[in-house]
N, C-alpha and C positions, 0 to 999 in steps of 0.2 A: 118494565115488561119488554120494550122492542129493545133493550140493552141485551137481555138475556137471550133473546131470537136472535139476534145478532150473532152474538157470541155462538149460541150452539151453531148455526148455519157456516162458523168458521170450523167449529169442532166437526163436522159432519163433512166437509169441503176436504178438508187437512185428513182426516179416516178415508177419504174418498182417495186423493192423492196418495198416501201412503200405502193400501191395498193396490194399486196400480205399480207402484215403484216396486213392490214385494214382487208383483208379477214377473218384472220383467230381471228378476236378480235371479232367474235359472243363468245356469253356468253354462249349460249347452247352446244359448242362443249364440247365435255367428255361423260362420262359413266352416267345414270343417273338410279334409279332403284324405280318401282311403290312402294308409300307408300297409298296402299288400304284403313288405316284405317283413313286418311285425305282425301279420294278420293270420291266422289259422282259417281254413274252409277245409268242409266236408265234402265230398266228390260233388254232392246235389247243392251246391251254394248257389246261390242266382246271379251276382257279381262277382268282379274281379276290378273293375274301377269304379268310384263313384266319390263325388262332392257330394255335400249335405250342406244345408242351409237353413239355419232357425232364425226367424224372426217373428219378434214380436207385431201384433195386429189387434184392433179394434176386439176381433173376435175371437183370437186366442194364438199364440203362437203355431204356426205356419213351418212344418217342413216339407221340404224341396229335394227332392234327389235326383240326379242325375248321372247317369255312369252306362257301364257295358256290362253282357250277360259271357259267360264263357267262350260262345262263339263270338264276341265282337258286335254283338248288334246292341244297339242302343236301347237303353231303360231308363225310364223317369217316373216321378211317381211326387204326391204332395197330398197332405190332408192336414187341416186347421186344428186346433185341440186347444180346449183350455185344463190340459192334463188333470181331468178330473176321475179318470175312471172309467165316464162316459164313452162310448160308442159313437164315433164318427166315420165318415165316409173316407173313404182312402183309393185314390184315385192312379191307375200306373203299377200296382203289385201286382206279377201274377201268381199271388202266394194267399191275397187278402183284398177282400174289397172292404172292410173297415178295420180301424187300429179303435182300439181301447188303453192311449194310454195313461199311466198315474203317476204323478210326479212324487217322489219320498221325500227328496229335501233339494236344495239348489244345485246340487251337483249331482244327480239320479233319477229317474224314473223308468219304470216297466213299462211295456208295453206290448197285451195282449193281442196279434193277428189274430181276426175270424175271416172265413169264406164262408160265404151262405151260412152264417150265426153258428158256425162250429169252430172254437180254437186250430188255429193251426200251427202257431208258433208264440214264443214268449222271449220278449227282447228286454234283456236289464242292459242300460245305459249310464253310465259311467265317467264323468268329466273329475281327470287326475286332480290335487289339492292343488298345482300350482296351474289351473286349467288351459296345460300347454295340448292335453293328451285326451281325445274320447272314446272310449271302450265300448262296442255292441258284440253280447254276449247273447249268440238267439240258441235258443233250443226248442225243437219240433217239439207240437203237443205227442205228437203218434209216436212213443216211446221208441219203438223201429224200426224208423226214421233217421235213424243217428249220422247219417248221409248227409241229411239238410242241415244240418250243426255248424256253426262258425263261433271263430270271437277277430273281430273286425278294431282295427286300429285305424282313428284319425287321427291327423294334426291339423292344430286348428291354424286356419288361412292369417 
């Protein structure tokens, strides 16, 4: 009997550790930094510089942004996500005070902006096969809008 307690509390330890290691095999975690002159924006884009930083945490992977708005003034922004889907606070956008986003596979996830619980934009994310390259692809929820439109090239640091 405490053989087989044993044994399972390793089985359960090892499923424990392995869900954790699965976490952290997104492709996008690291530093990653705007390459502008690969990058499309629409007259209404909110950057023109910015790093990105994904890291793994306790609580869910952690992104960081930092960069400039078209006139040169400083923007940063950061909200924690265990890219479930769920609704988290999103702190530094002035587009979004929560991000909703969802991870598809190790190299993608969406990721729904709301303001005051109405969509306002939809970010697919995109880390190339040889994960030298990451692609954000936003399109405004407000169809007529097409102003705010980007698809934004990193390379990763």
């Amino acid at each position: 009997m405490r053989k087989n307690l044993f044994v399972c509390s390793l089985v359960v330890a090892a499923a424990s550790m392995l869900g954790q290691s699965a976490f952290a095999s997104e492709n996008w975690v690291g530093s990653w930094k705007l390459n502008a002159a690969k990058s499309t924006f629409g007259a209404a884009a909110l950057t023109r510089t910015q790093s990105l930083k994904f890291e793994s945490t306790p609580a869910g992977i952690k992104l960081t942004s930092e960069g400039t708005d078209p006139e040169g003034k400083p923007m940063q922004g950061e909200y924690t996500s265990k890219f479930d889907g769920k609704d988290v606070a999103w702190t530094g956008n002035p587009s979004a005070d929560m991000a909703c986003p969802k991870r598809i596979d190790d190299n993608s996830y969406e990721n729904v902006w709301k303001k005051d619980a109405k969509a306002t934009m939809t970010a697919n994310i995109v880390v190339s096969k040889d994960g030298k390259t990451l692609t954000v692809t936003q399109k405004p929820a407000d169809v007529l809008a097409t102003t705010a439109g980007s698809v934004s090239v990193y390379d990763r640091q």
